[in-house]
C-alpha positions as a LaTeX table, in Angstrom:
\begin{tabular}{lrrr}
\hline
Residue & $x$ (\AA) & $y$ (\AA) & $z$ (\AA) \\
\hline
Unk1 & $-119.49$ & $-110.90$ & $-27.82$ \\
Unk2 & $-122.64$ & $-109.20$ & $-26.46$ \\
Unk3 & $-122.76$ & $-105.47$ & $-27.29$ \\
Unk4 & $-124.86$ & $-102.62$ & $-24.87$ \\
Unk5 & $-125.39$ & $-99.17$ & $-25.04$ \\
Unk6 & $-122.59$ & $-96.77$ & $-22.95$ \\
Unk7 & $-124.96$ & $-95.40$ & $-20.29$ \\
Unk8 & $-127.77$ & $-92.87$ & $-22.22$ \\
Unk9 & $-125.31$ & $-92.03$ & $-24.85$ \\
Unk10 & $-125.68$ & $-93.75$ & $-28.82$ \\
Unk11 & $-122.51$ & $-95.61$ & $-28.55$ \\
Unk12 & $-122.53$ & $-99.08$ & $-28.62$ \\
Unk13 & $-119.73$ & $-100.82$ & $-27.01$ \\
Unk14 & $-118.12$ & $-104.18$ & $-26.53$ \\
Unk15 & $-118.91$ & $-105.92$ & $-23.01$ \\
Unk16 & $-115.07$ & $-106.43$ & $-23.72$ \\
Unk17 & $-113.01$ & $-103.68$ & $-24.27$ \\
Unk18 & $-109.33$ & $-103.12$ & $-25.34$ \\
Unk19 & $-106.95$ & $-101.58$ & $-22.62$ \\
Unk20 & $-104.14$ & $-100.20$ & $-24.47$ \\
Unk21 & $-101.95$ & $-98.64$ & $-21.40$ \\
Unk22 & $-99.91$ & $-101.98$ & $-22.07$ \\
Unk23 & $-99.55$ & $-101.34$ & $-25.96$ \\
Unk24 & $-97.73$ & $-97.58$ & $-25.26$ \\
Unk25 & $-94.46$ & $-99.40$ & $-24.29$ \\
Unk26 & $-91.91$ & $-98.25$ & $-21.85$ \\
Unk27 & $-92.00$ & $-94.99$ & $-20.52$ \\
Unk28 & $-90.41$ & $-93.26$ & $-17.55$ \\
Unk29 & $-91.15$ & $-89.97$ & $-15.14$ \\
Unk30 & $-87.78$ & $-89.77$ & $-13.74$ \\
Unk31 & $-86.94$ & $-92.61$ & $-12.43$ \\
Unk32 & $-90.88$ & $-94.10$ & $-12.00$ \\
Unk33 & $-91.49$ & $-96.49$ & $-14.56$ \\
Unk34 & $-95.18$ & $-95.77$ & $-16.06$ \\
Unk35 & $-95.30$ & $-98.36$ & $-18.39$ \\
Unk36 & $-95.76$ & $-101.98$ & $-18.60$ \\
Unk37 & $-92.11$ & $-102.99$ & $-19.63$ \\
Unk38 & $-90.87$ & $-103.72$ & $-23.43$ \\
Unk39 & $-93.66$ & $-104.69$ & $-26.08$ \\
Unk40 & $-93.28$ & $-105.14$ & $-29.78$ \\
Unk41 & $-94.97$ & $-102.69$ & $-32.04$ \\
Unk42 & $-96.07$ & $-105.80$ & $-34.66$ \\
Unk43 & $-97.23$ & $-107.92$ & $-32.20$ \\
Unk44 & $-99.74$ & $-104.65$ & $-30.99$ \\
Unk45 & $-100.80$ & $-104.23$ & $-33.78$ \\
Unk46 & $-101.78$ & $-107.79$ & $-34.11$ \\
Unk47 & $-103.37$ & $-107.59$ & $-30.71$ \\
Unk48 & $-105.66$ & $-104.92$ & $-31.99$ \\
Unk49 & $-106.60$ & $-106.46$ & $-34.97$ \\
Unk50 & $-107.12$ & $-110.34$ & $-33.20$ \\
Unk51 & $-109.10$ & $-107.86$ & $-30.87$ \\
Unk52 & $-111.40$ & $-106.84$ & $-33.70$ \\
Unk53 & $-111.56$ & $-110.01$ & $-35.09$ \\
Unk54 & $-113.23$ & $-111.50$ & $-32.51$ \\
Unk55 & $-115.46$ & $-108.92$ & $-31.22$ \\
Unk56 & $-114.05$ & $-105.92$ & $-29.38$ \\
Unk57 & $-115.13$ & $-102.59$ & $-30.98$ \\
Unk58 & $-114.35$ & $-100.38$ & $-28.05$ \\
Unk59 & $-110.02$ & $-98.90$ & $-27.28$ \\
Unk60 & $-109.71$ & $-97.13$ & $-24.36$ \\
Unk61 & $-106.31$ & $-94.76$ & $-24.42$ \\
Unk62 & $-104.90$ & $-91.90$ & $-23.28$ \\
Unk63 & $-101.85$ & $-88.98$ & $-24.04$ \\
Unk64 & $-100.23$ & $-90.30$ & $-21.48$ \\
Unk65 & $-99.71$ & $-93.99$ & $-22.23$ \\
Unk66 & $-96.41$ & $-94.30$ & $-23.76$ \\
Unk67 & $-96.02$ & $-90.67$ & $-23.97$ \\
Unk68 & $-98.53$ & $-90.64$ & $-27.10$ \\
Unk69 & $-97.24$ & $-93.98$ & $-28.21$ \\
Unk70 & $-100.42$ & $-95.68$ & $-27.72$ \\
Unk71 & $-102.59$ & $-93.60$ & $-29.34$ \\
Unk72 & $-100.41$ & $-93.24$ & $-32.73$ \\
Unk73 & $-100.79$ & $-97.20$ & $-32.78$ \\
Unk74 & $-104.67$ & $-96.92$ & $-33.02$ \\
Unk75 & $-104.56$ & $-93.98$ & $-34.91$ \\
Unk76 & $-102.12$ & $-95.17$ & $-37.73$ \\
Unk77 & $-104.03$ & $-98.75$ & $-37.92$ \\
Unk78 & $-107.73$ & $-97.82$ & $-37.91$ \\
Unk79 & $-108.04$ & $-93.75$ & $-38.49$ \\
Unk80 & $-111.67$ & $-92.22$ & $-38.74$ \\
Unk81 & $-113.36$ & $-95.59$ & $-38.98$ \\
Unk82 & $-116.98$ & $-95.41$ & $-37.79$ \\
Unk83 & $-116.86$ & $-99.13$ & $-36.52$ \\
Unk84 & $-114.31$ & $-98.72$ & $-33.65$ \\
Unk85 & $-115.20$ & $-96.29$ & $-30.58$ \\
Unk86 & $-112.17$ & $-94.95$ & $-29.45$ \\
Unk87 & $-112.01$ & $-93.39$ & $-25.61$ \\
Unk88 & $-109.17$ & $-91.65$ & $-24.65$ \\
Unk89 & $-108.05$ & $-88.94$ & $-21.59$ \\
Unk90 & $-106.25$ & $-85.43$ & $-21.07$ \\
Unk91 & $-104.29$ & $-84.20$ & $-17.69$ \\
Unk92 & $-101.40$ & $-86.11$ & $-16.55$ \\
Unk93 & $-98.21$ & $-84.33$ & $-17.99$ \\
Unk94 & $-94.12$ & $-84.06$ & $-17.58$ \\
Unk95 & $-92.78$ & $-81.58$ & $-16.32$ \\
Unk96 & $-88.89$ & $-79.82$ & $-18.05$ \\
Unk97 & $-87.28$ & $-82.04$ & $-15.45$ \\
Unk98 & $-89.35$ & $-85.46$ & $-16.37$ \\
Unk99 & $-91.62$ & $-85.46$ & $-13.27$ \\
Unk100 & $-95.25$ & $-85.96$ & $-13.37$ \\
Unk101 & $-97.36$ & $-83.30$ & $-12.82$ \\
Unk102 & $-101.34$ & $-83.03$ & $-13.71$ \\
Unk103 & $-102.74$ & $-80.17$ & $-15.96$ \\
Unk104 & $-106.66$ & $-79.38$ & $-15.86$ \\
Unk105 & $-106.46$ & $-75.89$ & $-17.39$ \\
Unk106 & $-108.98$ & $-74.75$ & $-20.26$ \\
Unk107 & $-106.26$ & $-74.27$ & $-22.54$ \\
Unk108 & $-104.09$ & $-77.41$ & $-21.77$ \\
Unk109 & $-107.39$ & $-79.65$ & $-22.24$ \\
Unk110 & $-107.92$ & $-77.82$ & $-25.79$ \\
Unk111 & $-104.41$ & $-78.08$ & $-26.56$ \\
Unk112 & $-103.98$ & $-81.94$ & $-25.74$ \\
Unk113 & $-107.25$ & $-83.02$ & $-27.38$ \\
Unk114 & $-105.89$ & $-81.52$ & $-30.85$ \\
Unk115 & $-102.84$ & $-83.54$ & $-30.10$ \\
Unk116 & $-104.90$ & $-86.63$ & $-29.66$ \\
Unk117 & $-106.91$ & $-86.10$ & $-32.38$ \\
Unk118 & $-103.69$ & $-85.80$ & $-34.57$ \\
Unk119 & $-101.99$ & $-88.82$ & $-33.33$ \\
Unk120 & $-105.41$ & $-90.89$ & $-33.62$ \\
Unk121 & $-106.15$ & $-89.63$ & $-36.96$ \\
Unk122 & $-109.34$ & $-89.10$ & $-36.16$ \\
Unk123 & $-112.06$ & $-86.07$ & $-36.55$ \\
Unk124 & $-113.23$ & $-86.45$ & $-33.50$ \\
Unk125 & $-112.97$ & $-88.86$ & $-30.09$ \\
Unk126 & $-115.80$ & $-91.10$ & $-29.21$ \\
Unk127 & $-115.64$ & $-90.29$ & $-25.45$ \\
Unk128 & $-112.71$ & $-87.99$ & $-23.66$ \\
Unk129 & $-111.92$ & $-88.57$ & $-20.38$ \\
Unk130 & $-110.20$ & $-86.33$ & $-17.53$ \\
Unk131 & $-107.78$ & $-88.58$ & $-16.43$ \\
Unk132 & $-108.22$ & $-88.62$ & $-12.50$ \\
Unk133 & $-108.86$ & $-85.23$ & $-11.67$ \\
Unk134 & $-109.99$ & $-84.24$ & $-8.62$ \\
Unk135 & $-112.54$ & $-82.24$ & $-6.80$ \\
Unk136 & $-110.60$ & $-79.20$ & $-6.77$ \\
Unk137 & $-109.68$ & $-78.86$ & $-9.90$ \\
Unk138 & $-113.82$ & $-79.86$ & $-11.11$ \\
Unk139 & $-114.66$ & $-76.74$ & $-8.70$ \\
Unk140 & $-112.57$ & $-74.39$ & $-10.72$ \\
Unk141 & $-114.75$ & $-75.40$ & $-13.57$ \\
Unk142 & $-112.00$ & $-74.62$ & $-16.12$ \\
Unk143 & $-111.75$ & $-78.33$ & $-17.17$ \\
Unk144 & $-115.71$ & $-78.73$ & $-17.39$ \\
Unk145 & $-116.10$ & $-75.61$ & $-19.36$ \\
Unk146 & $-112.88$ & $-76.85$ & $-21.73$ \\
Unk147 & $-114.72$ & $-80.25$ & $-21.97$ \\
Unk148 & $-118.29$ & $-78.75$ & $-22.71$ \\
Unk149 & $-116.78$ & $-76.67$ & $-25.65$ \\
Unk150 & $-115.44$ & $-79.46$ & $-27.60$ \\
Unk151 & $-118.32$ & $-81.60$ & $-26.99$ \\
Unk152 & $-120.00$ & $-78.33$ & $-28.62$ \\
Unk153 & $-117.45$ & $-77.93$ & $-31.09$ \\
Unk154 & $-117.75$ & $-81.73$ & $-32.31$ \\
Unk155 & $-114.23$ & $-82.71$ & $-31.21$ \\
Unk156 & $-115.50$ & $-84.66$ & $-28.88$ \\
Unk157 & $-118.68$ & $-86.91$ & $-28.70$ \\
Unk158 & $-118.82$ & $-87.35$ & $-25.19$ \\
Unk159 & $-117.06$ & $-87.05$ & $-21.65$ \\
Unk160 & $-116.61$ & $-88.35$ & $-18.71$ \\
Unk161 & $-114.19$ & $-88.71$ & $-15.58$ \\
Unk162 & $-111.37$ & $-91.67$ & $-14.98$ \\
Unk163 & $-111.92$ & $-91.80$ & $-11.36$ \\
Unk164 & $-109.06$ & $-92.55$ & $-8.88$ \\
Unk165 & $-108.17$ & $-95.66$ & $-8.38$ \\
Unk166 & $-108.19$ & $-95.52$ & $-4.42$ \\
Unk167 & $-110.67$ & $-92.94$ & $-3.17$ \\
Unk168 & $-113.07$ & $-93.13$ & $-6.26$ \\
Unk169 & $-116.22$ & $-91.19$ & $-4.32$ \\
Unk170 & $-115.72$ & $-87.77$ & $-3.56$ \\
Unk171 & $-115.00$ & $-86.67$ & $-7.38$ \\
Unk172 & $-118.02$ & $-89.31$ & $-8.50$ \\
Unk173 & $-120.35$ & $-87.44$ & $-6.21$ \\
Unk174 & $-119.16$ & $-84.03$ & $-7.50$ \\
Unk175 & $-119.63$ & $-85.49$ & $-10.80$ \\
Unk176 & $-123.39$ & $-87.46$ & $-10.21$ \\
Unk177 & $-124.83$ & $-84.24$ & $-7.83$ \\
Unk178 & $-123.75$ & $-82.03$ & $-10.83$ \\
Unk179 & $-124.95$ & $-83.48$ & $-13.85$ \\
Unk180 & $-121.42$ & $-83.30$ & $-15.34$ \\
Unk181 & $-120.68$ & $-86.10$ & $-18.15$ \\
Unk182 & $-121.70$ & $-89.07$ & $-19.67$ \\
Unk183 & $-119.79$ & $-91.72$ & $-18.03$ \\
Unk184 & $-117.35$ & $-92.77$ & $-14.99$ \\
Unk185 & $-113.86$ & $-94.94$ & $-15.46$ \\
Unk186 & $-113.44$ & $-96.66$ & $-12.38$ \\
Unk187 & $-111.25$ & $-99.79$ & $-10.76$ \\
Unk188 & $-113.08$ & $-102.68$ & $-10.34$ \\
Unk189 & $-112.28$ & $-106.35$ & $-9.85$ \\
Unk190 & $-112.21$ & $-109.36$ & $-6.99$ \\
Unk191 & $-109.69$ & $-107.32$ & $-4.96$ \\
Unk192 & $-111.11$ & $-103.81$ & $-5.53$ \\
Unk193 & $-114.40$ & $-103.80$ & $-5.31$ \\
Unk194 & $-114.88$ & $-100.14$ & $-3.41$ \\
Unk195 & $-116.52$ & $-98.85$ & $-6.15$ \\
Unk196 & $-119.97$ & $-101.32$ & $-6.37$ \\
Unk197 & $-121.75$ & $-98.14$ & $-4.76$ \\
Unk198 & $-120.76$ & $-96.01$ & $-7.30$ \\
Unk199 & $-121.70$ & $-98.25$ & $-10.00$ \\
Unk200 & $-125.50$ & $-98.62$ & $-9.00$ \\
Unk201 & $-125.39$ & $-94.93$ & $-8.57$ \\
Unk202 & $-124.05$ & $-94.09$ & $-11.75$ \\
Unk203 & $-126.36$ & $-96.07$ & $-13.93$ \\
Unk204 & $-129.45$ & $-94.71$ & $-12.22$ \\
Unk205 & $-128.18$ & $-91.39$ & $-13.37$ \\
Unk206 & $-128.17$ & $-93.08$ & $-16.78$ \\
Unk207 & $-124.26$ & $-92.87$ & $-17.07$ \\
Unk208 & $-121.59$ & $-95.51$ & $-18.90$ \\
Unk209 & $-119.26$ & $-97.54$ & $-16.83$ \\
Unk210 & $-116.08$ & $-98.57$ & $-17.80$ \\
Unk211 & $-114.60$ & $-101.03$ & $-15.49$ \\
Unk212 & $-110.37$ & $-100.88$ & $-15.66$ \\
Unk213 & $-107.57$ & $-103.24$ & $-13.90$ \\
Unk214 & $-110.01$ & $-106.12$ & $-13.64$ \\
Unk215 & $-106.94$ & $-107.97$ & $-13.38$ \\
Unk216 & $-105.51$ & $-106.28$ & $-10.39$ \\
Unk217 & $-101.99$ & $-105.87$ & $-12.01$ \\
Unk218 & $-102.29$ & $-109.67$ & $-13.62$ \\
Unk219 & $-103.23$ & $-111.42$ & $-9.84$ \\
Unk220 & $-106.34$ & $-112.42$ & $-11.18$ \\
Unk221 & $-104.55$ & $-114.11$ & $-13.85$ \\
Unk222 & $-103.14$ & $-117.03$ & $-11.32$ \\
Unk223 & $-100.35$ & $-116.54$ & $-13.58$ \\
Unk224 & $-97.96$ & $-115.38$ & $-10.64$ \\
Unk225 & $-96.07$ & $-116.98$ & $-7.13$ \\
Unk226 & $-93.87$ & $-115.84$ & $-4.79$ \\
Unk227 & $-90.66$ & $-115.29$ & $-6.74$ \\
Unk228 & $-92.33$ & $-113.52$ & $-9.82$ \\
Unk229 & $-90.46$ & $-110.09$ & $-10.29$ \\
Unk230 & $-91.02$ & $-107.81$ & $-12.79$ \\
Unk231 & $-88.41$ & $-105.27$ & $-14.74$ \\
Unk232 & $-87.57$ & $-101.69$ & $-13.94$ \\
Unk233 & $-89.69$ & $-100.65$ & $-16.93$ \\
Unk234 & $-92.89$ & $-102.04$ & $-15.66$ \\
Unk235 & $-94.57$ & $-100.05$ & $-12.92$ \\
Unk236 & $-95.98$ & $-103.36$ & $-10.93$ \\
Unk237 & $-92.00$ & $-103.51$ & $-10.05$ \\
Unk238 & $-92.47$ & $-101.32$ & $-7.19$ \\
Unk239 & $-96.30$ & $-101.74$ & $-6.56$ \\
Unk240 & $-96.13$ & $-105.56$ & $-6.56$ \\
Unk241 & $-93.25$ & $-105.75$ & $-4.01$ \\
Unk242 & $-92.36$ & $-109.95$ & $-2.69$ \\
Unk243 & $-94.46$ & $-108.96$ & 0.55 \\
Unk244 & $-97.22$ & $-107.78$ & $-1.02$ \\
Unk245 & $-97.16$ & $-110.33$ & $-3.76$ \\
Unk246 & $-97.03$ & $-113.29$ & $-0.87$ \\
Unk247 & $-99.58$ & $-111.70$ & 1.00 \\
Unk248 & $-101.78$ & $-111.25$ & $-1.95$ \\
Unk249 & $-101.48$ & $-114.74$ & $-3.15$ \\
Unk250 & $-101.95$ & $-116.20$ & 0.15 \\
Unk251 & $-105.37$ & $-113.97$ & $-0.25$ \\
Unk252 & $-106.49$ & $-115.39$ & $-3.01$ \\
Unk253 & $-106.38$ & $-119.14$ & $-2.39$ \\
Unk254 & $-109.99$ & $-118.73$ & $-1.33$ \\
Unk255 & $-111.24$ & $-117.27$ & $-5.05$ \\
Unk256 & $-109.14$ & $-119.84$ & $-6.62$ \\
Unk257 & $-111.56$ & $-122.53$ & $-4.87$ \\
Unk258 & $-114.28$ & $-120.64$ & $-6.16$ \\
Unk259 & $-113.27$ & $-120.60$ & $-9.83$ \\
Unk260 & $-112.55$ & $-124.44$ & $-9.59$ \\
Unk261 & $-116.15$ & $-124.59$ & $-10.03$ \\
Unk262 & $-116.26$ & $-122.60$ & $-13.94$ \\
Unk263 & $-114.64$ & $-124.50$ & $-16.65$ \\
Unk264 & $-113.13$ & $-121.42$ & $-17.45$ \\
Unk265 & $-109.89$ & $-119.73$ & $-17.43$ \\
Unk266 & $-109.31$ & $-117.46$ & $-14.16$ \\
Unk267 & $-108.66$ & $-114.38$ & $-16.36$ \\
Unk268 & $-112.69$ & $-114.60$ & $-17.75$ \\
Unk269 & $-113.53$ & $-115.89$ & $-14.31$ \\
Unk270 & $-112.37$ & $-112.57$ & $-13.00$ \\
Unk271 & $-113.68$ & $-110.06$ & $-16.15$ \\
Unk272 & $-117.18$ & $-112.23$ & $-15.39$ \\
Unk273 & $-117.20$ & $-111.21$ & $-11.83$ \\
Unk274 & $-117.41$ & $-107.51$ & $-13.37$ \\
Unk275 & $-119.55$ & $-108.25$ & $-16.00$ \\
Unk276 & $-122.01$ & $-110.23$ & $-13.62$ \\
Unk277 & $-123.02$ & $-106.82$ & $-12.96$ \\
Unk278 & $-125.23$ & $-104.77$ & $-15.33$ \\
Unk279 & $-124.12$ & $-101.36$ & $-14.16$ \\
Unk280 & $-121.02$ & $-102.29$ & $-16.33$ \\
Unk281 & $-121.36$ & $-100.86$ & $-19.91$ \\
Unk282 & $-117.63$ & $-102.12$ & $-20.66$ \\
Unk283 & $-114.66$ & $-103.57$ & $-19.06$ \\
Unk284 & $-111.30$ & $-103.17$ & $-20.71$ \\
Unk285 & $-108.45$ & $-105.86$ & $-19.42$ \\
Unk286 & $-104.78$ & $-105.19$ & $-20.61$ \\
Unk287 & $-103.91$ & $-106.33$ & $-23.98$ \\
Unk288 & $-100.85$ & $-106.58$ & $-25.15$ \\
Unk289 & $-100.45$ & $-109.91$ & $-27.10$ \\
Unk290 & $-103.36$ & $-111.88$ & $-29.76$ \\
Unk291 & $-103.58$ & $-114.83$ & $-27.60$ \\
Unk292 & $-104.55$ & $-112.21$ & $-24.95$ \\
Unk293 & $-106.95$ & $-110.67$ & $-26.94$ \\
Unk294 & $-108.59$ & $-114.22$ & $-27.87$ \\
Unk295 & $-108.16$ & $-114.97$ & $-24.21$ \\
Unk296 & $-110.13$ & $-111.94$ & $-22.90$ \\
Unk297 & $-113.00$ & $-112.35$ & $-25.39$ \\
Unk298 & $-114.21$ & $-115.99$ & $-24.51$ \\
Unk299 & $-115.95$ & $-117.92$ & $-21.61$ \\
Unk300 & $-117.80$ & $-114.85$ & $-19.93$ \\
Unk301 & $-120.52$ & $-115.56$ & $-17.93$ \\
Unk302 & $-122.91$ & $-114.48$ & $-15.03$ \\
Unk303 & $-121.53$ & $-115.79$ & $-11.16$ \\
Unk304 & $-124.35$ & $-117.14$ & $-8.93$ \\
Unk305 & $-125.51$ & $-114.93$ & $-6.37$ \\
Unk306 & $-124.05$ & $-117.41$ & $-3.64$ \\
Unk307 & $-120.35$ & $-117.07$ & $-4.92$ \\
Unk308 & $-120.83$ & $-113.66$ & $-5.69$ \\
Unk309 & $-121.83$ & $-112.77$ & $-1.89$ \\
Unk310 & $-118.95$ & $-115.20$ & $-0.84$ \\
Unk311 & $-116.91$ & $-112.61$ & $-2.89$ \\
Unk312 & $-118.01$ & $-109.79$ & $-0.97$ \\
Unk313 & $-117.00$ & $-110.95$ & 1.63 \\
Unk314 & $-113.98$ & $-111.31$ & 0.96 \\
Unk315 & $-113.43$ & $-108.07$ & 0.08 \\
Unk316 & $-114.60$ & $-106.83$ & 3.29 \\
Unk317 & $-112.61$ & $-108.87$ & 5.46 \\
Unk318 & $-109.40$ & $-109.43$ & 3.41 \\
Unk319 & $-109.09$ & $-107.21$ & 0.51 \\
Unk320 & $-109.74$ & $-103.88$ & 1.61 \\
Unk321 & $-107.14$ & $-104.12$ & 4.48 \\
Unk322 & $-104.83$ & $-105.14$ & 1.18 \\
Unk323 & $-105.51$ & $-102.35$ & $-0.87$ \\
Unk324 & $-103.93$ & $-99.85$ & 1.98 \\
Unk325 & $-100.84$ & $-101.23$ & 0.96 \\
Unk326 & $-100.85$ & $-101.62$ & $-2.40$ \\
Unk327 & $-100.28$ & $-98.62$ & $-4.24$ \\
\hline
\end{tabular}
């Protein structure tokens, strides 16, 4: 495992991190499944400690993954430990009806990070993200100011912005013209690669990068084919639909050629892609299981310029046009 700093901050953080969306378990807004399906509390917290074991030192949460869930894992297994940077982010909510609805008020940020400071059982959280807010609520300046006070207070060490997963650029230029935070959460993998701009732009402001779904919902994996479904309880059940799954495998045949040419499994030869760039402080794949965990921390390495252009491409001329439809 090779270790970097996050951005100009004194954190040091796995180039592997832990995604622990997965680890929440089920959840529902209504009738929208925002989980990833049924998972087994023992075999989390074995994930998290096979994680360890072999290298990861960075867990990226938030409130919201299993309604809280995910955090009181970490937060009952490793508490105020000094060796394990621990990420998590405020703003997405339920409503008294069970709907989703996002919250970026002063008081609501303040509120929620005391929450998540309980349930992590922790003094204070390594780096505390706003989880997809956009550039109108950053203009009020109510969740900057709430931000900048418990960086000041010590609640939090630093902060940064989980940017959306579609339109990444107007709230990373608010954020980079500004001066606001320490770091950027973006989507980036094979499929999604609009935000390469942002990453060159962010580290010459000297910010971390944390790369998320470098699986693409588990496409990358080559684990899937045309009849995969998925259950109710797992969101890819609606975003992974048969079309789009067809279409997206019959996109991919061409990066499976490529990866024929890495002995290497096609989950690391899709974290690699990310990691083949240096913008990248950390990238955090989905773990859910220990022989994930082992999985995700092995056989990284740095893609020659020629596939990495022939990956580009790609992108431009297949992916993108993808992307409009999955959602």
């Amino acid at each position: 495992m090779k270790y970097g700093k996050f951005g100009n901050t004194n954190l040091t953080v796995s180039e592997v991190g832990f995604g622990a969306w997965a680890i929440g378990g089920p959840a529902m807004a209504g009738d929208i499944p925002i989980g990833w399906g049924d998972v087994n509390d023992k075999a989390s917290i074995s994930a998290l400690k096979t994680a360890f074991d072999h290298g990861i030192n960075f867990y990226d949460t938030a409130d919201f993954y299993g309604l809280g869930h995910s955090e009181e894992l970490i937060g009952n297994l490793w508490g105020n430990r000094d060796d394990i940077m621990v990420a998590t982010k405020v703003g997405h909510r339920l409503d008294h009806n069970n709907n989703i609805y996002v919250d970026y008020t002063g008081d609501y940020i303040i509120e929620a990070c005391e929450a998540s400071l309980k349930r992590l059982k922790r003094d204070t959280i390594d780096y505390y993200q706003l989880h997809t807010a956009k550039v109108q609520h950053l203009e009020q300046g109510e969740c900057i100011e709430a931000m900048q006070l418990l960086e000041n207070q010590g609640k939090i060490r630093y902060w940064g912005l989980s940017l959306d997963t579609y339109d990444p650029e107007p709230e990373a230029n608010f954020m980079l013209n500004n001066g606001y935070g320490q770091g950027f959460q973006l989507v980036l993998n094979i499929i999604n690669q609009r935000t390469l701009p942002i990453i060159k732009n962010a580290s010459k402001k000297g910010m971390g990068v944390i790369a998320r779904m470098p699986l693409q919902f588990g496409l990358l994996t080559g684990k899937f084919n045309k009849d995969t479904t998925f259950p109710d309880t797992d969101h890819r059940s609606f975003r992974l639909t048969p079309e789009i799954l067809r279409q997206s495998l019959k996109d991919l045949e061409p990066v499976w050629s490529i990866a024929e040419k890495y002995p290497t499994s096609l989950a690391s030869f899709a974290l690699s892609f990310i990691l083949s760039h240096h913008e990248v402080s950390t990238v955090i794949p989905g773990i859910k299981t220990p022989e994930q965990a082992i999985g995700n921390t092995k056989d990284i390495f740095s893609l020659s310029a020629e596939d990495l252009s022939v990956l580009y491409d790609l992108f431009e001329n297949k992916f993108d046009k993808l992307l409009q439809v999955m959602r």
